[in-house]
N, C-alpha and C positions, 0 to 999 in steps of 0.2 A: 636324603640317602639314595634316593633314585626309584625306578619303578622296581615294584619285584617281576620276575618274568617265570614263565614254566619253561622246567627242563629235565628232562631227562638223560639221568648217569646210569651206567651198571655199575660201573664202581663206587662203591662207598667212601666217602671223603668225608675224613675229622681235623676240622681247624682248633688249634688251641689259640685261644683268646690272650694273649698277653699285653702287657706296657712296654712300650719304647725306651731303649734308652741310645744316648750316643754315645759314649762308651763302650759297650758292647754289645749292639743290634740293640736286643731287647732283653727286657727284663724279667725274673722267673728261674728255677733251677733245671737250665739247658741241659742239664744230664739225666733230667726226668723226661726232657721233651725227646732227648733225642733216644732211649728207649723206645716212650710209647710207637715213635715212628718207627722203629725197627720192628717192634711187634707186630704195629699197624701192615706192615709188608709181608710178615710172614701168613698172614687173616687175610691177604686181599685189600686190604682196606689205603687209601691215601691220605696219610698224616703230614699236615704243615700245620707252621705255625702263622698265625697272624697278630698283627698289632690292633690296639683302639687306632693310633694316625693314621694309618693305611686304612681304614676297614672302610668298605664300601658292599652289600649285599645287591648290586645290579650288575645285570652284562651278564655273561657266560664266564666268565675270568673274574677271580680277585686279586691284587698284591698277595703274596706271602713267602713264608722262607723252609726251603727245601735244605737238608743236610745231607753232605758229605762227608761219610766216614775216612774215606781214603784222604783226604788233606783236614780234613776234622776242621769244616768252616761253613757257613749257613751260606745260601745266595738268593737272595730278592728274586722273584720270575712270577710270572703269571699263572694263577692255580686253578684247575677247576670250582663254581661255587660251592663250601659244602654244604651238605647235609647237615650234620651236626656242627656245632659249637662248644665246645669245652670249655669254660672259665678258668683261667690259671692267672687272673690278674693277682698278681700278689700280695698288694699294700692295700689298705684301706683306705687312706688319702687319696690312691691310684681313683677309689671309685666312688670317691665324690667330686671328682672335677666334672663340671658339665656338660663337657664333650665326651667322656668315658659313662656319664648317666644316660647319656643322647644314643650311644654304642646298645649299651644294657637294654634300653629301653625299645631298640628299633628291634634288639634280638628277641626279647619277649614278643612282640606284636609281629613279629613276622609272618607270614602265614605259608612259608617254606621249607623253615630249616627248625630242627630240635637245637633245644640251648639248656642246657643244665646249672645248677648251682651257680645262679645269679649275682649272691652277693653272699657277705660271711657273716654269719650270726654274730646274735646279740648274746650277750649271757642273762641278761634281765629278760629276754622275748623268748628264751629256750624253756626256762623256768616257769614263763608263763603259759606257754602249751604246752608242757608235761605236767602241768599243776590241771588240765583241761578233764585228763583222761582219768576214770577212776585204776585203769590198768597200768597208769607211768607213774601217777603220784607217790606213790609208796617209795619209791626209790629218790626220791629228790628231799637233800635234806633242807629243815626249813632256811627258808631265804626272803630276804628282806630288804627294800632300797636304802641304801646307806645317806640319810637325810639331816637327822639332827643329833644331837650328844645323848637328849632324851630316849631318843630308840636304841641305839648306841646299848645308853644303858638297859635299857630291857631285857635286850637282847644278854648282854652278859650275866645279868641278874637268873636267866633261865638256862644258860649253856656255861658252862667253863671254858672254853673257849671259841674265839669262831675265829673265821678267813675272813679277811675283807680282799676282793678282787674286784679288777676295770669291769665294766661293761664291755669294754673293747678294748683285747690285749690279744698278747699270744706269745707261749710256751711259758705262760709263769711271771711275765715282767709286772713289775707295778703291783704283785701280790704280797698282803700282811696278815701278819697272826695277831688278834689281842689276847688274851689270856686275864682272868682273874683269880689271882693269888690273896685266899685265904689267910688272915694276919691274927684272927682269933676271934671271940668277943668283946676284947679291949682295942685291938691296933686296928679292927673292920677289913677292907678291902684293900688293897694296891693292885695295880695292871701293868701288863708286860707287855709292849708291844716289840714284836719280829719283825723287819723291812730287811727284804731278801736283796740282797747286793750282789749281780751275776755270781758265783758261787757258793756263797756265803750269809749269813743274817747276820743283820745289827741289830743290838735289842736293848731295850731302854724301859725303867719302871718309871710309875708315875704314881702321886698318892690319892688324886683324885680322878673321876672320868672328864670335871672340865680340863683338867692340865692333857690327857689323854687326846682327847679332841682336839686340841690347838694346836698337838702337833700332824693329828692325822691329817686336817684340813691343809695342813703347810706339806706333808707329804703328797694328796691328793690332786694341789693346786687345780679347784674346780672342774678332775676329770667326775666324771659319772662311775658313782661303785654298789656294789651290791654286799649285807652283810652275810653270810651264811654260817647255820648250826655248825660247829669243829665235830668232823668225826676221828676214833682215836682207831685209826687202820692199822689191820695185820700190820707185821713187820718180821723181817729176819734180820739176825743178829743188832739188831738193838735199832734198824733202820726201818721206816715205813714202806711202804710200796703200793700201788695200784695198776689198774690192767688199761692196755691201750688197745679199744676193742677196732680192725677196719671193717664198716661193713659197706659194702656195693651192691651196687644191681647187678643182675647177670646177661646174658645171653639171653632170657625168657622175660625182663624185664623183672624181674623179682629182689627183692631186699636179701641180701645172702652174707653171712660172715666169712669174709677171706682171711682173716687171721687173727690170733688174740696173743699181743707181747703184753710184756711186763716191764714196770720203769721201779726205780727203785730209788731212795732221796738218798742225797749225798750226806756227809757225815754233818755239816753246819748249815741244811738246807733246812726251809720251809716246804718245799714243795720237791717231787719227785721228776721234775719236770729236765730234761737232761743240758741244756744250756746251762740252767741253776744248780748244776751238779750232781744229777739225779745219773745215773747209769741204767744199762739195758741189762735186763735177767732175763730167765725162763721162766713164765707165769708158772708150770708146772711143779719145778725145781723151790720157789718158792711159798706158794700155797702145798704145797706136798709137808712143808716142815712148820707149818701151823696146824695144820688138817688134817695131815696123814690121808695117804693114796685115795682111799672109798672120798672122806672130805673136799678132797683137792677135786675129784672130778665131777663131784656135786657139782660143786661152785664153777666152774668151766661152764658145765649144761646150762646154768642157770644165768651164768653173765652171756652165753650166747641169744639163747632167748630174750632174756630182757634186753640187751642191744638192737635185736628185730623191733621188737613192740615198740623200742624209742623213737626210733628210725623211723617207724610209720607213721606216730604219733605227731613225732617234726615235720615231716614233709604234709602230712594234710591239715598242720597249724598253719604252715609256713605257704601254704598256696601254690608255690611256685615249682616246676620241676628238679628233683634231684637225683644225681646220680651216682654219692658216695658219702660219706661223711666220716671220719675219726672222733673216738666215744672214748671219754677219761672215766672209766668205772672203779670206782671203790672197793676193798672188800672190809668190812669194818671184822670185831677182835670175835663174833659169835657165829661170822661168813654170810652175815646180810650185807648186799649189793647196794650200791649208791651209785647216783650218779652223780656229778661234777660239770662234767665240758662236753661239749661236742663241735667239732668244725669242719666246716661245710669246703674248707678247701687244707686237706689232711697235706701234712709233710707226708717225706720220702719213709716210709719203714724200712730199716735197716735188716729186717728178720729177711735171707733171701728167700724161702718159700711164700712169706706173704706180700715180701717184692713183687716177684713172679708172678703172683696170681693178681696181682690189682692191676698190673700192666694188661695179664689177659683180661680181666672182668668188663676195663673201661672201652677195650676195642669191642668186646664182644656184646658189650650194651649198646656202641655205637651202630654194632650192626645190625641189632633189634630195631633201634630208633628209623634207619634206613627203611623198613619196611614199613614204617606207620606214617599216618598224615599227622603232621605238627599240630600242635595248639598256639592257639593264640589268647595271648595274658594280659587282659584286662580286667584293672580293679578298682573299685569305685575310688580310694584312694591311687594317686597317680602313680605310675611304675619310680617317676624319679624320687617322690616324696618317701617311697617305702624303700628303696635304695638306699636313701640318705639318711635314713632312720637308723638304717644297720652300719652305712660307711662312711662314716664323721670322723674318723679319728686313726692314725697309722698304726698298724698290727702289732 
């Protein structure tokens, strides 16, 4: 990748790390990038974007792509090195090719530039360091590796229902419901399973858990899933809902909540998730008509806090620097908090005030970063083996 050299900028410069495509430049949601850059100028700061092909950290210059509002079109040209590194590779598959692990890998050990949120979580590795702390555990409901029909059954035999989801998914794809339906003392058990079809579930009974199995294994097709306890969440008008917590670092280098929406499941969904037909509410407007006002604000204070403690919790399991993450919190039917998801490289929030502010948080974390001496990330397991642990499979 070349030598690193010493240099000195006054200006602060943020590369966002993205995939190539030929089609158009590069890959990633350009209309996030070309904000941050716009923020990035109103801060002082110099925002481009770079590719994994292009990336070279030697020289005084890198490749990268500058925007122009006025003809609304990127141009290849010569960038100062930055400071920071931003990860916005998008796909999963993007970052287990071993020239995009070799990128990862150089940014970690670098001993010049900060690099943030490396790679995108696992849901089995999230579970596993929040299970670490006795201050996160309480929020994570039980979870299980989805292995054989035998745990399967355990697992149903003590919850009424649970979620089966990927270890590696995103916004909801490839998640099921099984359910056990009660048939008496004579007729025993039968199970329902839910497989969520972009809008909609298809749902199908079965009289045994072997016949149950045989179809999950055929839905599955040998990805990796996780089983976890069903919670039965608030709802308004007869629909579930959960809170989309963002939290960032700030300006001071600190874990800070920049905004708390609300998703809300669609009328034939499994999941609240808005691809799968979940739509956006007011967390407020919502939790106000389970809890009434004093209840509603409890639970705000208390999903904000427990999003900080998560947050902390992740990133010192997770070894590696972060600098943002989106948190899928629960509220169950008595206003205890769960947790669910967290991803270490969040969509665009639609809400404009917590638009607004994630756009400022991430320039103004960049400009903290600018002032400190970088680290460098070595671990006894190699950067690329711990990469590939997380990034095996497309999002």
């Amino acid at each position: 990748m070349g030598a690193i050299i010493q240099r000195k900028q006054k200006r602060p410069t943020l590369a966002i790390l993205t995939y190539a495509d030929k089609k158009r430049v590069f890959r990633g949601n350009q209309d996030n990038f070309v904000d941050l850059i716009r923020i990035g100028k109103e801060r002082g700061v110099q925002v481009y974007v770079m590719t994994t092909s292009d990336f070279k950290l030697s020289g005084k210059h890198v490749p990268g792509y500058s925007y122009h509002p006025s003809t609304k079109s990127w141009t290849k040209q010569r960038m100062p090195l930055p400071h920071v590194v931003y990860n916005r590779i998008p796909y999963r598959k993007f970052e287990l090719y071993p020239e995009v692990q070799q990128v990862i890998q150089t940014c970690l050990r670098h001993g010049q530039i900060h690099f943030f949120n490396p790679a995108f979580f696992n849901k089995w590795n999230l579970f596993e360091w929040i299970n670490k702390s006795q201050k996160t555990r309480p929020f994570i409901p039980v979870t299980e590796r989805l292995s054989s029909s035998t745990e399967l059954h355990k697992m149903l035999l003590a919850y009424p229902f649970l979620y089966l989801k990927p270890i590696r998914g995103k916004a909801g794809k490839g998640i099921m419901r099984v359910s056990r339906i009660s048939g008496g003392r004579s007729k025993g058990n039968s199970y329902e399973l839910s497989i969520q079809n972009k809008t909609k579930s298809h749902i199908s009974r079965y009289s045994t858990v072997s016949e149950l199995w045989t179809e999950i294994q055929r839905q599955i097709n040998s990805k990796e899933y996780i089983m976890q306890q069903g919670i039965v969440l608030s709802s308004y008008k007869q629909r579930p809902f959960d809170l989309r917590v963002l939290v960032q670092k700030n300006g001071k280098g600190r874990w800070t909540i920049t905004g708390i929406g609300a998703r809300l499941a669609g009328k034939s969904s499994i999941t609240t998730h808005v691809p799968r037909g979940g739509s956006i509410d007011n967390p407020v407007k919502l939790l106000n008509s389970s809890f009434g006002t004093a209840g509603s604000k409890r639970i705000i204070r208390e999903a904000r806090k427990t999003a900080l403690i998560i947050a902390k919790q992740i990133e010192k399991s997770y070894g590696y620097s972060l600098g943002e993450m989106s948190m899928d919190l629960g509220v169950d039917q008595i206003g205890h908090i769960w947790f669910f998801e967290a991803n270490s490289k969040p969509m665009k929030f639609d809400e404009p005030p917590i638009r607004k502010k994630s756009l400022e948080n991430l320039i103004d974390y960049s400009i903290y970063l600018c002032k400190r001496k970088p680290k460098r990330f070595f671990k006894k397991n190699s950067t690329m083996s711990a990469i590939k642990s997380i990034a095996d499979e497309s999002r």
